[in-house]
C-alpha distance (Angstrom), angle and dihedral (degrees) to the residues before:
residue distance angle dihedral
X1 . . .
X2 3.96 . .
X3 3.26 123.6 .
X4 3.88 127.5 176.1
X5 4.18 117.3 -163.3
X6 4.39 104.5 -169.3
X7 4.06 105.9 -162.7
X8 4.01 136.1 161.9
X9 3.81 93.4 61.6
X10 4.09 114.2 131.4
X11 3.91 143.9 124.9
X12 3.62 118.1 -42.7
X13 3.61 132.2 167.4
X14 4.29 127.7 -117.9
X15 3.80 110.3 -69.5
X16 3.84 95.1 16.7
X17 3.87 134.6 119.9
X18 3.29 141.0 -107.1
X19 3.94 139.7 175.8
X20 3.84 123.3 -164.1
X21 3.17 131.9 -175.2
X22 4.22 147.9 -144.9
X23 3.72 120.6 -156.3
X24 3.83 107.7 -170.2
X25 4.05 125.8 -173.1
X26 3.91 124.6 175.5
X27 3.84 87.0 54.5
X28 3.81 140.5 38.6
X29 3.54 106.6 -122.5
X30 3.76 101.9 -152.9
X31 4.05 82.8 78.0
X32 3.46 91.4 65.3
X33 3.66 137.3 59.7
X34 4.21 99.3 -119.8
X35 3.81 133.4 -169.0
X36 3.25 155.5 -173.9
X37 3.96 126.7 -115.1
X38 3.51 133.8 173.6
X39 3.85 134.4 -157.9
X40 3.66 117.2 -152.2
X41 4.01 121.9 -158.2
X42 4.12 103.5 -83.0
X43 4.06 92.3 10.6
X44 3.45 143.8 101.4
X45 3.45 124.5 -108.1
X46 3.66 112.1 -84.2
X47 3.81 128.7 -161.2
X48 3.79 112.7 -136.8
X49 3.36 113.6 164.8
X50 4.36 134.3 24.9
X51 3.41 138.2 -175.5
X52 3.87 125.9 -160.3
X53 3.83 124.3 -144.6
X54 3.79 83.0 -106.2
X55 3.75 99.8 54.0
X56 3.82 98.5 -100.6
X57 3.40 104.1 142.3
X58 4.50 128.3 -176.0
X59 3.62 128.3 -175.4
X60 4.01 134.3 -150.2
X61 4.20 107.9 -101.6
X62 3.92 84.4 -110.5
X63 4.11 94.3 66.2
X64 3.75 101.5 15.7
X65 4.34 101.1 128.6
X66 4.11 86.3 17.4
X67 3.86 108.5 57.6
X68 3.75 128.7 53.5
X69 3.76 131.9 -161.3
X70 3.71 125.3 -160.5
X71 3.80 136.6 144.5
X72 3.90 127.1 -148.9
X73 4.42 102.6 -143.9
X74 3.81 91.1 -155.7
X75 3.55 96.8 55.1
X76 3.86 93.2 34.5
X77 3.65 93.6 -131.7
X78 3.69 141.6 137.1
X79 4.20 122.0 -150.1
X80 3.53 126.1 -166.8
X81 4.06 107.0 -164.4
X82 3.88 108.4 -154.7
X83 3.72 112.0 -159.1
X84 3.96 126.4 175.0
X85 4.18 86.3 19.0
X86 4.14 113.8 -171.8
X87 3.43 134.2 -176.5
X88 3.88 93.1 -86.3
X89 3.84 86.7 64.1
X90 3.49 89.0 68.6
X91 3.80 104.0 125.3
X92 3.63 150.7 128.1
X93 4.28 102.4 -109.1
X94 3.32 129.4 -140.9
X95 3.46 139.1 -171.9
X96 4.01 125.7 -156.9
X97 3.77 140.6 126.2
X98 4.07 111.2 -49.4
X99 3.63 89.3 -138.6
X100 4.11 105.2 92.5
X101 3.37 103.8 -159.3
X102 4.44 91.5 58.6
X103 3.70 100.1 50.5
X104 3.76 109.0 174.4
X105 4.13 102.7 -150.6
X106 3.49 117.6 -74.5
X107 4.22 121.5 -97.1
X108 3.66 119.6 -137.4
X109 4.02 96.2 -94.8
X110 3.88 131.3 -135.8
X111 3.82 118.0 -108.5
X112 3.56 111.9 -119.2
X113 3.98 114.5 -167.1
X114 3.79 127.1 167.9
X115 3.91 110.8 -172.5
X116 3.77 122.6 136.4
């Protein structure tokens, strides 16, 4: 069974940096095409970053030239590196598949909130 654990989220102020993370088990993510989706107080859960199993990666207009996604095969893992963060980035993040229709279930999330 999958199971997805996001970590490294916290407070950070306008224009900083952040990099979180998504240790998966059950499944080797470098099968699958993975990203990154946020939820924002009030919204719907929003994809904004992916990551096919050949490296192509796309962004959501509102991060594209900020965010980064990347995964590391030996250690399993997915990272999202946030650059340039703003209040509007302010989020729970989640990592899954990118494919809709074959969610795995959900982790717990990491908080990510930018606010001077």
């Amino acid at each position: 069974q999958v199971r997805l654990v996001e970590s490294g989220g916290g407070l950070v102020q306008p224009g900083g940096s952040l990099r979180i993370s998504c240790a998966a088990s059950g499944k080797t993510i470098r099968f699958y095409g993975m990203g990154w989706y946020r939820q924002a107080p009030g919204k719907q859960r929003e994809l904004v970053a992916s990551i096919t199993t050949g490296g192509n990666t796309d962004y959501a207009d509102a991060v594209k030239g900020r965010f980064t996604i990347s995964r590391d095969g030996a250690k399993n893992t997915l990272y999202l590196q946030m650059n340039s963060l703003n209040p509007e980035d302010t989020a729970v993040y989640y990592c899954n598949r990118a494919r809709s229709g074959d969610i795995w279930p959900w982790g717990q999330g990491t908080q990510v909130t930018v606010s001077s």
